[in-house]
N, C-alpha and C positions, 0 to 999 in steps of 0.2 A: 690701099687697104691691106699692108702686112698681115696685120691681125690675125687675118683667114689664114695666111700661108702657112701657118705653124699647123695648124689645125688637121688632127688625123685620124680618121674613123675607127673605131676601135674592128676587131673580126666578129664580132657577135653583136655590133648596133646592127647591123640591114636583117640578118635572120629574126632576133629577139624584136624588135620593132614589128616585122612582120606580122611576127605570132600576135603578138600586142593587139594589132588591128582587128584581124583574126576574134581572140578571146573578146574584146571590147564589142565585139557584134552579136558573138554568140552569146556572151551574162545576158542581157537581156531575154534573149530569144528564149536561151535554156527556161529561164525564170519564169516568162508568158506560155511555153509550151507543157510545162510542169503542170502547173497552176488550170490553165483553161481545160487540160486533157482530164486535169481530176477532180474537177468542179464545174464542166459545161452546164448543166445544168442551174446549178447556184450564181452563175457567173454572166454579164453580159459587155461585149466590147466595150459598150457606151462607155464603161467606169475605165477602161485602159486607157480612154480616149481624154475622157474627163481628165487623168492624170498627166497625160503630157501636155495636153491645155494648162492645167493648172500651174505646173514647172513652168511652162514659156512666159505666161504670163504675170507670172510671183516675182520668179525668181530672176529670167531674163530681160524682161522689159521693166517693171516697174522696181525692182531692187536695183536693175543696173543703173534706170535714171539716177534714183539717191545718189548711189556709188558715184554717178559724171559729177554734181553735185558738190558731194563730200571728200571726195577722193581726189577725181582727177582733174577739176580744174581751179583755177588758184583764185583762194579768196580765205579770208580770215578763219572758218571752218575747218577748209580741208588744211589749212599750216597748222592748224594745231591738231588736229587728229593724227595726220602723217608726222607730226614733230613731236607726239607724245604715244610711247606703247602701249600705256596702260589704255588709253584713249583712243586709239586703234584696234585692239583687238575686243574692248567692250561694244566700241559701234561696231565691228567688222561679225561680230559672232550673233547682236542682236540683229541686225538687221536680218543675218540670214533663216534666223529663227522668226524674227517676227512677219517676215514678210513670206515667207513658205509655208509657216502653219496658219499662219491666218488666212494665205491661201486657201490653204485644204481646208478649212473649216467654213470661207463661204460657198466651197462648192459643194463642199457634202452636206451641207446643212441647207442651201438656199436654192441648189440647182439640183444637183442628186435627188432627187425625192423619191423617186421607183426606184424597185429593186434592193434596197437598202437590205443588203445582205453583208455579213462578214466575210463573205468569200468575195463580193463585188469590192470590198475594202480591200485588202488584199493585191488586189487585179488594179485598183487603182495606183497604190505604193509601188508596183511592176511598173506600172506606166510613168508613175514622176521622175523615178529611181531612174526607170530603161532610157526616158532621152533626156537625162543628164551626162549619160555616155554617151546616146548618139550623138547627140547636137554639142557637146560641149567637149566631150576629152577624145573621143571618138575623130575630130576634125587635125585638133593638135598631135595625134599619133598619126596622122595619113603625113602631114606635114612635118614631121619630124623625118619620115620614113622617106619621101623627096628630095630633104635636104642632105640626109647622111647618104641617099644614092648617090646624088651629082656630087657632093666632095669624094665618095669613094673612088671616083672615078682621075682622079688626079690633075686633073686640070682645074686651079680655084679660078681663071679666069671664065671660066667657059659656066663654071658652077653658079660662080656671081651672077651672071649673067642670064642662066636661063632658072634661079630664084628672084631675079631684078631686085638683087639686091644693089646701091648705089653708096654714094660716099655720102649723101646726105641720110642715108635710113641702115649704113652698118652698125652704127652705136647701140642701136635697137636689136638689130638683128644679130648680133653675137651670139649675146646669150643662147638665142635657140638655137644655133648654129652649135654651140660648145655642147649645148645638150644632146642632141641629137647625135654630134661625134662620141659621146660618152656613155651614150645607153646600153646595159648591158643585161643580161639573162637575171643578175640582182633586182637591178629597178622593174623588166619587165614583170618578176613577181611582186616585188612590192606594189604595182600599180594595179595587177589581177586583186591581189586579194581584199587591198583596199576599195575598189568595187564590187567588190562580192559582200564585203562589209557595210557600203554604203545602201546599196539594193537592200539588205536588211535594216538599215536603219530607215529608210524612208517607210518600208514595209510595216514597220512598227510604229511608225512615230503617227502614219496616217490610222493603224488600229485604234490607238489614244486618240487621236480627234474624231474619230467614227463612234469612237466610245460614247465619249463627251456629248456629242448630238443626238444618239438614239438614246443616253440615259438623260439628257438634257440636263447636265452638271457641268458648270461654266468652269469649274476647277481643273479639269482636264486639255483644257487649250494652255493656259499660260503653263500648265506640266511641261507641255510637250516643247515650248518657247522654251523651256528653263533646261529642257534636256538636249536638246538642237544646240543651246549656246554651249553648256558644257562639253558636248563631242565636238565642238569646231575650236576651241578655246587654243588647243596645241599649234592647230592648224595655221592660226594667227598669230600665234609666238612664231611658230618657224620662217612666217612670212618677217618678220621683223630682225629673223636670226639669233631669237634667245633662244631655243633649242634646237637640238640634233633633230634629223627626221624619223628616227627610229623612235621617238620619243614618242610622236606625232601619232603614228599605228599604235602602239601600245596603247597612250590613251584612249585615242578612238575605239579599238576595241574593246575598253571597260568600257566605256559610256553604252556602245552598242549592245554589248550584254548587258546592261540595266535594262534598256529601253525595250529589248526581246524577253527579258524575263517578264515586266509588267503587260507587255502587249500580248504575249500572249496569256496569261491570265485573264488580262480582258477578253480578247478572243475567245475563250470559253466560257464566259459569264456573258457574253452574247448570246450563245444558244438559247436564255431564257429569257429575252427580251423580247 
């Protein structure tokens, strides 16, 4: 496995990684301890709770089945979506749109029934938002932060070995291995703010389907599907390598300011509901 032995940790992947981990525990926390300390009253766990229920089960369990599906195992489907970009990035962006919002829309509408406050709304979007870090990028930064220790350490045999990495599963594991040698105080801010961006847009997008159910105007669900696809849209280009990643934030950022400027307009036309 040459490969490795080229391979050399930059001086600022093990610190910036660090922080990584770090900030990636505290956005959420910040977010929930914000929020419940200035709304305990209007606010009740149930709906934080509701929220990371509803992520695991949307977005991890039954999006990922499709994705085994469509994606990753071989059959006439997934070779043309994976062998067409236009065709990958429309399924790759709906489904995350249709199966998240339509998430949050049967629980706020079919299980949520108490409490229906806009500030329980809110405390819900903390929650989809919070363990999409913990449980998903939150995992990939502890492991990143592993792998750039033991190569830092100069010995690749000894590294290979206590990541068990093998001849039969390097091909795989490169990639993360290159990543993790490359991290640096750049990407660590790229990936902060792009979660602090995300937390807002869950935040908002779950306002719009809260909307939707307490005004009971069925227009407001496929919004929020039509605004989910448009802020991932980049996201799926750069998986396929038509754009830069700088592209990727920028866009996302408009989309996110649409969805924050509408939501919270709603959010205030709730108070009269």
């Amino acid at each position: 496995m040459t490969e490795f032995a080229n391979i050399e940790v930059g001086k600022s992947s093990i610190p910036s990684l660090a922080i990584t981990v770090v900030l990636m525990i505290a956005i959420p926390a910040a977010f929930f301890l914000y929020w419940r300390g200035k709304h305990k009253r209007q606010t009740n766990l149930s709906w934080l709770i509701a929220g990371v229920v509803g992520f695991i089960v949307s977005a991890r369990v039954l999006e990922l089945g499709v994705h085994y599906f469509c994606i990753l195992t071989d059959n006439p489907v997934s070779r043309f979506i994976n062998g067409n970009t236009a065709a990958y990035v429309l399924y790759g962006t709906a489904a995350a749109g249709v199966f998240e919002e339509c998430g949050r829309h049967i629980v706020l509408k079919y299980i949520m029934k108490k409490d229906r406050t806009r500030e329980n709304a809110v405390l819900y979007g903390i929650g989809h938002g919070g363990i999409e870090i913990l449980a998903v990028l939150l995992p990939a930064m502890i492991t990143y932060l592993v792998v750039a220790v033991q190569f830092s350490q100069g010995d690749v045999g000894k590294a290979l070995s206590a990541l068990k990495i093998t001849e039969e599963t390097a091909v795989a594991a490169l990639p993360s291995v290159q990543a993790a040698a490359a991290f640096d105080y750049g990407l660590m801010a790229m990936n902060v703010v792009e979660r602090l961006l995300a937390m807002f847009m869950h935040i908002g997008l779950t306002v719009i389907v809260f909307y939707g159910v307490l005004s009971a105007r069925k227009g407001y669900l496929p919004l929020a599907i039509l605004l989910h696809m448009l802020a991932d849209t980049f996201a799926a280009l750069y998986q396929r390598g038509a754009v830069p990643l700088w592209t990727v934030e920028a866009w996302g950022a408009l989309w996110i300011a649409v969805v924050a400027f509408i939501a919270v307009r709603l959010y205030n036309r709730m108070s009269s509901i």
